[in-house]
C-alpha positions, 0 to 999 in steps of 0.5 A: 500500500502506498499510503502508510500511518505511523501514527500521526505521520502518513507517507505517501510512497511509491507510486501513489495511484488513484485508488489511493486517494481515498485511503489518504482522504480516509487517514486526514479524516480520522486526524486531520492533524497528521502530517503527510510525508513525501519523502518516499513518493515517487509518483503521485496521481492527480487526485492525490494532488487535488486531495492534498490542495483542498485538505491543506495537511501540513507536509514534510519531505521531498518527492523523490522524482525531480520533475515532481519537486519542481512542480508540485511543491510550489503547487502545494504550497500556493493552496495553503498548506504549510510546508516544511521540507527536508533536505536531501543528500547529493 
């Protein structure tokens, strides 16, 4: 499964596909205090996306793909959500 709890954290990792928008829904419902991790996605469907948009978890990590760290992180962060990303070792 790609959307994991660990108790107040949820990763998000590998291929997050659309079937998983609603165990992620179903987890920030159940706490909507839970930090969401990216540090492990690789992927990550549009629904998810659209998801983290509307919920606005606070978020923590970088996707792995690069293509997504470009694009999604300033997505997230211009729909509110706060962001507090982690670095990444070269």
């Amino acid at each position: 499964m790609t959307v994991a709890i660990d108790g107040d954290v949820i990763r998000l990792e590998g291929r997050c596909r659309v079937e998983d928008a609603e165990a992620l829904l179903a987890a920030l419902h159940d706490n909507p205090r839970r930090i969401v991790d990216l540090d492990r996605c690789a992927t990550l469907h549009t629904a998810l996306v659209q998801l983290l948009m509307a919920a606005s978890p606070r978020l923590q990590g970088t996707p792995m793909d690069a293509s997504l760290r470009r694009w999604l992180l300033p997505l997230l962060e211009t729909a509110g959500g706060p962001f507090e990303p982690i670095p990444v070792g070269l």
